[in-house]
KOLZAKOL-816071 format. One record per residue (C-alpha): residue number from 1; residue in three letters; x, y, z. Coordinates in steps of 0.25 Angstrom, whole numbers, padded with zeros to 4 digits. Example, Ala and Ser with C-alpha at 12.3 -4.5 7.8 and 13.67 -1.06 7.14 Angstrom:
<recs>
- 1;ala;0049;-0018;0031
- 2;ser;0055;-0004;0029
</recs>
This chain:
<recs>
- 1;unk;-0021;-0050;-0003
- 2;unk;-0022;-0036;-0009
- 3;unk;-0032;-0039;-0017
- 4;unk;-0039;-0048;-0008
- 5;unk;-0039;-0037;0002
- 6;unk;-0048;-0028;-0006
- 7;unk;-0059;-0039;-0002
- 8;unk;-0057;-0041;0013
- 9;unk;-0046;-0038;0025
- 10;unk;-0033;-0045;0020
- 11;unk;-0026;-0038;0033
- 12;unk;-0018;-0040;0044
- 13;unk;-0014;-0030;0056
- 14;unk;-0006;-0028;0069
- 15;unk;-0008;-0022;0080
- 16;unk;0004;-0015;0089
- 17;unk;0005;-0009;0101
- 18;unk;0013;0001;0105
- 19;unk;0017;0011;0116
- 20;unk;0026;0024;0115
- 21;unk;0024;0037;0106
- 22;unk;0016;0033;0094
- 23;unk;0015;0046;0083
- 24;unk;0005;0045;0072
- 25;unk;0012;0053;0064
- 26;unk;0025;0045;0064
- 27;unk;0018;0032;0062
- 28;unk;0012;0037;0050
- 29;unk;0026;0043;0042
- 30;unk;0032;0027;0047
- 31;unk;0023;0022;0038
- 32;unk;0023;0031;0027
- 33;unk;0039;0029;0028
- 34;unk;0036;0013;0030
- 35;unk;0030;0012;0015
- 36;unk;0045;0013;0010
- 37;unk;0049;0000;0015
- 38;unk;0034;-0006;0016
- 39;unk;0029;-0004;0004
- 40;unk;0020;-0013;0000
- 41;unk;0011;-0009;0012
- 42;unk;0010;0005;0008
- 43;unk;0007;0001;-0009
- 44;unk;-0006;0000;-0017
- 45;unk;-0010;-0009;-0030
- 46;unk;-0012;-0002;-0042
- 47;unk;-0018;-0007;-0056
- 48;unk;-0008;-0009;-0067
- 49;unk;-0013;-0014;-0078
- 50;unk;-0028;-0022;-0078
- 51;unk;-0029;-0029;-0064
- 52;unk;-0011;-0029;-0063
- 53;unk;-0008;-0023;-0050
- 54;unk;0006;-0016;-0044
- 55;unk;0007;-0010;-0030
- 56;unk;0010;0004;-0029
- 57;unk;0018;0011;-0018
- 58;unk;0016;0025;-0016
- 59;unk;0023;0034;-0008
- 60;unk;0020;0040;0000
- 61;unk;0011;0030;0006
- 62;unk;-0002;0030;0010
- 63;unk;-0003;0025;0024
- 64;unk;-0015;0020;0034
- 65;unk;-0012;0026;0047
- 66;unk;-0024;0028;0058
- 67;unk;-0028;0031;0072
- 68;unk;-0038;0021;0078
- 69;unk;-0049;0028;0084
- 70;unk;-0054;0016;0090
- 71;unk;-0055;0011;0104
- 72;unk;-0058;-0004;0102
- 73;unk;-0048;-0015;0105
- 74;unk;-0036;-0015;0097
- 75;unk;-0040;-0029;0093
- 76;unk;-0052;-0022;0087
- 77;unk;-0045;-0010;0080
- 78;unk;-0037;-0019;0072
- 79;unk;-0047;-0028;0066
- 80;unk;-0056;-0016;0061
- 81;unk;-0041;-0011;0055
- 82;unk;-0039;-0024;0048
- 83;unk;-0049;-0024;0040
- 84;unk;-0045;-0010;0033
- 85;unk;-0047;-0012;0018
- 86;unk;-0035;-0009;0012
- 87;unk;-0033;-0002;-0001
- 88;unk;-0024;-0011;-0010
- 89;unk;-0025;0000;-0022
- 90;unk;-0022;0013;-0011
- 91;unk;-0014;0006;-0001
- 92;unk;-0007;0006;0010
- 93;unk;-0010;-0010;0013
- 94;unk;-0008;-0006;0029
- 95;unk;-0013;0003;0039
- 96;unk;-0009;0007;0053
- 97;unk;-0019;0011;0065
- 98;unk;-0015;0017;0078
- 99;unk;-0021;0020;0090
- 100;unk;-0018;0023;0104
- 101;unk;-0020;0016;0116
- 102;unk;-0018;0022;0129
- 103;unk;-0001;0020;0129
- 104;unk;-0001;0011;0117
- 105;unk;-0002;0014;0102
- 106;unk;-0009;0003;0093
- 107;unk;-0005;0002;0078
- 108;unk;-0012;-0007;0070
- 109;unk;-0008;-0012;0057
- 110;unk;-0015;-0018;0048
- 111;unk;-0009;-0024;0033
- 112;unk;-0015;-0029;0019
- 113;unk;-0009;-0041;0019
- 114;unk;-0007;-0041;0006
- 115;unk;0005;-0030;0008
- 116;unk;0010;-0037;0021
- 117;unk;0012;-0050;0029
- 118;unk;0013;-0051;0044
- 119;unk;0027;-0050;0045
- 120;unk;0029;-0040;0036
- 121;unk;0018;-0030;0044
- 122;unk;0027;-0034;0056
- 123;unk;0039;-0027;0047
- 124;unk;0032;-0017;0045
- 125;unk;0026;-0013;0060
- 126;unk;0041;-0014;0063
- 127;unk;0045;-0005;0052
- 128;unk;0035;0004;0057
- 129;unk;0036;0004;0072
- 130;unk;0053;0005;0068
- 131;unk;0053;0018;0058
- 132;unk;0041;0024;0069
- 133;unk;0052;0022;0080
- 134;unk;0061;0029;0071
- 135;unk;0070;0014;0070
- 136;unk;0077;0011;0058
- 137;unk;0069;0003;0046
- 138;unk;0075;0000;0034
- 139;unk;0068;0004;0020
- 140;unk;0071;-0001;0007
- 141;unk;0079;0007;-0004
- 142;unk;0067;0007;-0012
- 143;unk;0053;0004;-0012
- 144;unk;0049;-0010;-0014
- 145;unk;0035;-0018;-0013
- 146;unk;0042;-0031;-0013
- 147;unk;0035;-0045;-0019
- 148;unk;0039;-0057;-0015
- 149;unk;0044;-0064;-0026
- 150;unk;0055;-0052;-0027
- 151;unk;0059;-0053;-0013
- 152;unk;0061;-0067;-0011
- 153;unk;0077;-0071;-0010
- 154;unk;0083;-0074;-0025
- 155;unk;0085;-0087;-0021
- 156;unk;0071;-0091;-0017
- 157;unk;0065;-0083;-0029
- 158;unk;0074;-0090;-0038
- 159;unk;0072;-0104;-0033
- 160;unk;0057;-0103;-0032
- 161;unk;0057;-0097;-0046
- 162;unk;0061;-0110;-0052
- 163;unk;0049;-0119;-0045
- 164;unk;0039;-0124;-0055
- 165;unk;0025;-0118;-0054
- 166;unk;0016;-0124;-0044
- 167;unk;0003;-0131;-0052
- 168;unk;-0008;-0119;-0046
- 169;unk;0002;-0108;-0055
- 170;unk;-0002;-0116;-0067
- 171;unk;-0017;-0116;-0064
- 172;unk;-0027;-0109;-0070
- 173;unk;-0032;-0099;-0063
- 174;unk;-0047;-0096;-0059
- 175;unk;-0052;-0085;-0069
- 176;unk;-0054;-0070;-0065
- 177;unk;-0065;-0068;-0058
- 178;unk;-0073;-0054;-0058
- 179;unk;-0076;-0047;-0047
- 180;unk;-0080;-0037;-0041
- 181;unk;-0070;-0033;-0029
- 182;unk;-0077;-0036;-0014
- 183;unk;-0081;-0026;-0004
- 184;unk;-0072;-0027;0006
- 185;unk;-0075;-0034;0018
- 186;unk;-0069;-0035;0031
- 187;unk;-0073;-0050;0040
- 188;unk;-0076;-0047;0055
- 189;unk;-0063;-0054;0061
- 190;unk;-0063;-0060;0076
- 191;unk;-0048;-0058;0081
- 192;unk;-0042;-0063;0093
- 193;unk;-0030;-0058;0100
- 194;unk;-0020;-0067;0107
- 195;unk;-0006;-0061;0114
- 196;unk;0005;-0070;0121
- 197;unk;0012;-0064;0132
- 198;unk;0028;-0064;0130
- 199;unk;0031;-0076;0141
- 200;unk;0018;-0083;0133
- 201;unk;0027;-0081;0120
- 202;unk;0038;-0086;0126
- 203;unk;0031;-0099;0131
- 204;unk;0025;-0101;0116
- 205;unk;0037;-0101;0109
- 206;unk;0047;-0110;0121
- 207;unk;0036;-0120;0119
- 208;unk;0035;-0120;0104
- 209;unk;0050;-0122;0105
- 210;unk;0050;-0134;0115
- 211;unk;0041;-0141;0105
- 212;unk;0050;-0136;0091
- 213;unk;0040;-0128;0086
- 214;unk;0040;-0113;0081
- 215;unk;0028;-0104;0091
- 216;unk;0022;-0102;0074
- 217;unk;0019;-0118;0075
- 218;unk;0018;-0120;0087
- 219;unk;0008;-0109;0092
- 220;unk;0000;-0113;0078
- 221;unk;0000;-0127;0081
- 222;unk;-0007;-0125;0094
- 223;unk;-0017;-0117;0087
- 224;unk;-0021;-0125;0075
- 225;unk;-0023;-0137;0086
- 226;unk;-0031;-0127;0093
- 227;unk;-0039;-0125;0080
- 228;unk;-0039;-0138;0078
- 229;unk;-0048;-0142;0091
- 230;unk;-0057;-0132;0087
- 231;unk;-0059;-0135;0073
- 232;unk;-0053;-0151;0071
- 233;unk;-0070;-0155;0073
- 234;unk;-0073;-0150;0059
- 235;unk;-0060;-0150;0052
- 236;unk;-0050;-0160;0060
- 237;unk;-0037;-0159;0067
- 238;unk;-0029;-0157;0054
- 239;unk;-0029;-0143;0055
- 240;unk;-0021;-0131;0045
- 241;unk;-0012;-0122;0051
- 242;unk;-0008;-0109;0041
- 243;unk;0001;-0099;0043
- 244;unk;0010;-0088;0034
- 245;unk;0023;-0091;0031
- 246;unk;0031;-0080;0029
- 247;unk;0043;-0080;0015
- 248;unk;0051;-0069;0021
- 249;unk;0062;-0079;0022
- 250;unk;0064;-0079;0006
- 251;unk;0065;-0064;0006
- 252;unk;0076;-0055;0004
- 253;unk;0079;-0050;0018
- 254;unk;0077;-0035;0014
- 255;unk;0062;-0039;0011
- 256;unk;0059;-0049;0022
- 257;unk;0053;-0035;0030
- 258;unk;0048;-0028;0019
- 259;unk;0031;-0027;0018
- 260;unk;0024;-0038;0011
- 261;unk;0017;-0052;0009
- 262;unk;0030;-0062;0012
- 263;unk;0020;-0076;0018
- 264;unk;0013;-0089;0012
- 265;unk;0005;-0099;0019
- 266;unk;0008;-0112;0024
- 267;unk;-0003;-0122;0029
- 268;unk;0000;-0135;0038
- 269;unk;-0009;-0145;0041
- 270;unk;-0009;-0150;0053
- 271;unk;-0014;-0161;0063
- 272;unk;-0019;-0156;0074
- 273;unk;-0024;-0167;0083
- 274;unk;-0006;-0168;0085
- 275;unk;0000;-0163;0096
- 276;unk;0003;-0146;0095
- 277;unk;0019;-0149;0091
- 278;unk;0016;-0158;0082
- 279;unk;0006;-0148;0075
- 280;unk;0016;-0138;0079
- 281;unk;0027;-0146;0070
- 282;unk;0017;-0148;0059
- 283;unk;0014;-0132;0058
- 284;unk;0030;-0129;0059
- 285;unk;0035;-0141;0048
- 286;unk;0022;-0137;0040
- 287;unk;0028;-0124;0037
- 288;unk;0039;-0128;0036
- 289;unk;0037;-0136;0025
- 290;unk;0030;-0125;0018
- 291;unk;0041;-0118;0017
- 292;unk;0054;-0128;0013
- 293;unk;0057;-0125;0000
- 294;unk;0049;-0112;-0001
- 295;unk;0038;-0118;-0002
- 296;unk;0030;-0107;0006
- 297;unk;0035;-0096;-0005
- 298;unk;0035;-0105;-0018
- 299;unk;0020;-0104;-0021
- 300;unk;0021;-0088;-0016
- 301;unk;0032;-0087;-0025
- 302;unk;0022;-0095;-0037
- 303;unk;0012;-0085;-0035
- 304;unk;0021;-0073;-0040
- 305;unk;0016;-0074;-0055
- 306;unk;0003;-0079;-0054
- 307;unk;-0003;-0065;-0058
- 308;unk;0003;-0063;-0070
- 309;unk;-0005;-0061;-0081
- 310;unk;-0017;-0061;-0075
- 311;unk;-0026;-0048;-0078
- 312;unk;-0035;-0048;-0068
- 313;unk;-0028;-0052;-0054
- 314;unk;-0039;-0048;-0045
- 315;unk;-0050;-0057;-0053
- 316;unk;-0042;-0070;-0052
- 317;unk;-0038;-0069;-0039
- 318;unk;-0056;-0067;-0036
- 319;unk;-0056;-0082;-0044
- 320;unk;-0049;-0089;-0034
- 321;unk;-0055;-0096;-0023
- 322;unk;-0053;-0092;-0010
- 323;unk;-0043;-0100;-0002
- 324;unk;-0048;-0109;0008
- 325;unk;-0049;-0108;0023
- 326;unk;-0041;-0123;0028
- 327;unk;-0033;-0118;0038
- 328;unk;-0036;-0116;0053
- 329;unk;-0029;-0104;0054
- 330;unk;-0019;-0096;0048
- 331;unk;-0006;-0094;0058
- 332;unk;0001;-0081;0055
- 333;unk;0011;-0079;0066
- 334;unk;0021;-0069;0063
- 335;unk;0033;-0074;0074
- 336;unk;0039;-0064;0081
- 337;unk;0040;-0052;0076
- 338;unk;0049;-0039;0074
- 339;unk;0042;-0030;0082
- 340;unk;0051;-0025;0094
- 341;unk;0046;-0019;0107
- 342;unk;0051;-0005;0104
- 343;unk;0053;0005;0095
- 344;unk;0060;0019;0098
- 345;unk;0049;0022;0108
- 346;unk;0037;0013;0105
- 347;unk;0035;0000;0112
- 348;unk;0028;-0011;0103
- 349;unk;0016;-0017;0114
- 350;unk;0010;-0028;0105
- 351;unk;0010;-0034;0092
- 352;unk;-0004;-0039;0086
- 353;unk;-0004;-0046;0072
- 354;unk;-0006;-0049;0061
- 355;unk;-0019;-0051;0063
- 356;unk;-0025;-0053;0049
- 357;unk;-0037;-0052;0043
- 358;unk;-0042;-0067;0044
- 359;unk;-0050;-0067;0031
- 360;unk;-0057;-0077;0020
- 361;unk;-0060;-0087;0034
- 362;unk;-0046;-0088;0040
- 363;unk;-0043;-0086;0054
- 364;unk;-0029;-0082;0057
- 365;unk;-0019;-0083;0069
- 366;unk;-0009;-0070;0070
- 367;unk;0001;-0069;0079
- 368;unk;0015;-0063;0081
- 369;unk;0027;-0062;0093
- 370;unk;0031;-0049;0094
- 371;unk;0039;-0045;0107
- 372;unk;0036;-0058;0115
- 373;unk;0023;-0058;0113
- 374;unk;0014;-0068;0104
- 375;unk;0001;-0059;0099
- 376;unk;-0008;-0066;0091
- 377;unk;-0024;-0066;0082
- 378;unk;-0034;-0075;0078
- 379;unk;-0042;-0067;0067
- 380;unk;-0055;-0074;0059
- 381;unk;-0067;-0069;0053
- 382;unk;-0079;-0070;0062
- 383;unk;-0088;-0075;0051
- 384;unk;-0081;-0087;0049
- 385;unk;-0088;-0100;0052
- 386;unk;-0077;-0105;0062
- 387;unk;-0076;-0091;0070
- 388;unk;-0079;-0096;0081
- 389;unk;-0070;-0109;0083
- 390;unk;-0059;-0098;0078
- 391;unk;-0062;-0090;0092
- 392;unk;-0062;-0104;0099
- 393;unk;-0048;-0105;0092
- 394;unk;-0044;-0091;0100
- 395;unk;-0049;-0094;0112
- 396;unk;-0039;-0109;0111
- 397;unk;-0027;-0098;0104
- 398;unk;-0030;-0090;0117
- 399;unk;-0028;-0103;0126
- 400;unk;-0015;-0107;0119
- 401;unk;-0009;-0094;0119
- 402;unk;-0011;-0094;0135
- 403;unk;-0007;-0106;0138
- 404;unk;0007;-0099;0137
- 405;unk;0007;-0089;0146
- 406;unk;0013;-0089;0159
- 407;unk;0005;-0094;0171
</recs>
């Protein structure tokens, strides 16, 4: 995604409201002092020997930390921020904005997402909004970019470690392909806004539960079926549902809220033409099975020697084909949240995020519950041929979502 990103936006951001003091000058010492336990945000790639990279952490670090002059819509300011071009071989791999609005400071924050998932950006707001407030955060006793495959639990390492190679290992891959590295170029993204009232939250998850279902799989099931009345004409009521599933449950507890990249992917197919529980129960046992017997991690876990010995990284990966678009949606939903109403003296209003850059023609669904309250985005590239059945597919979110609010 580092690499990727020097192409095009392989972002995601947040947007938090907040009300009480807010001092420039301390926000930005928070973050110098966070780069001690969140490295890998703060560190850039360096050439070692030919196209062989290492990431370097320097301290102390630079940081992206900015007044927003503007006076357009919040929604607006973030979307022109998330598409900041983020310089892999300089660092950092994040920024933060800030402006004030009448009582109320807005921070935006923005990630490469090739240094951070969701969750772990959630760590890090709280880390931040924590040692701003002067509450206690823990650091590490040295500094440590951690990889994956060094973090997982001895047990898990060890078992997967004894699996056979999958057949795709033992392929040939495509040859290097020279290039000639892209301008980078941002897409014009359309980005709608949703927020569920406390008492409307409430009334999503009870019903989930009466039917068994987890607010993840049922709130996704009724939006695939609502994606499904919208596209089953052309492509049939056997739609895909995809979402991130997150390996944090096969690290060391000490890295478990420590920046980085700790998700796969899991896709379910889907009949859509079934009653929402019974799409619901085909999401939730779906994912389910992707992940009995590690099966989410083991090809993540495959994947952790596939460079080796290959002299020019960059160039193979430009041989690959890009992946394919068979998917309705992608459904990142990041539950409820650690962010807590108050800190020392500052009142957290709202939680947007992540709102990624939707890129490549995906359309993603974002969403969080943070202090009651269920926020969520549906982000596409206007140029893609199905832009317009996409806002159809907000104005039916839109519908849903209201369905649940008191009378």
């Amino acid at each position: 995604m580092l690499f990727f990103g020097r192409q095009y936006p392989l972002n995601f951001g947040f947007k938090v409201g907040l009300r009480g003091p807010f001092d420039p000058a301390r926000a930005r010492s928070t973050l110098v002092q966070l780069s001690l336990r969140h490295t890998a945000l703060y560190a850039h790639q360096e050439y070692t020997t030919g196209k062989d990279m290492d990431m370097v952490f320097d301290y102390p670090p630079p940081v992206i930390f900015r007044e927003v002059m503007e006076t357009s819509p919040w929604k607006d300011v973030l979307l022109s921020l998330m598409v900041r071009e983020f310089d892999c071989f300089t660092g950092p791999l994040f920024s933060v904005d800030w402006r004030r609005v009448g009582a109320e400071t807005e921070l935006y924050f923005v990630f490469q997402h090739g240094a951070a998932d969701g969750i772990a950006a959630v760590y890090f707001i709280h880390d931040f909004l924590s040692l701003y407030a002067g509450l206690p955060v823990e650091f590490p006793r040295s500094v440590e970019m951690p990889v994956l495959y060094d973090v997982m639990k001895d047990e898990i390492r060890a078992e997967l470690l004894t699996r056979p190679e999958p057949d795709w290992k033992k392929e040939e891959p495509p040859p290097p392909k020279p290039f000639d590295m892209p301008a980078y170029k941002a897409p014009d993204f359309y980005l709608r806004l949703f927020e569920m009232s406390p008492e409307a939250t409430t009334a999503l998850a009870v019903k989930a539960k009466a039917v068994g279902q987890t607010v993840n799989s049922y709130l996704g099931a009724l939006a695939l079926k609502a994606s499904a009345a919208i596209f089953a004409p052309e492509g049939g009521w056997t739609r895909t549902f995809q979402c991130p599933v997150d390996f944090r449950q096969y690290l060391k507890e000490e890295y478990r809220s420590i920046l980085g990249v700790y998700n796969g992917i899991v896709k379910v197919k889907t009949d859509c033409g079934a009653p929402v529980e019974a799409v619901a129960e085909a999401i939730r046992a779906g994912v389910k099975a992707s992940r009995d017997g590690y099966k989410d991690i083991e090809e993540y876990f495959q994947f952790r020697d596939s460079f080796d010995g290959v002299p020019d990284a960059e160039s193979l990966m430009m041989g690959f084909d890009p992946d394919v678009i068979d998917y309705d949606f992608s459904f990142s939903n990041l539950g409820r949240t650690i962010i807590a109403p108050e800190y020392g003296d500052i009142a957290v209003s709202n939680l947007f995020g992540p709102i990624f850059t939707a890129v490549s023609g995906e359309t993603v669904i974002g969403l969080n519950t943070t202090n009651g309250s269920l926020r969520m985005s549906l982000i596409f590239d206007r140029t893609i041929p199905k832009a317009a059945r996409y806002e159809a597919l907000g104005d039916r979110i839109a519908e849903i979502l209201a369905g649940f609010e008191p009378r």
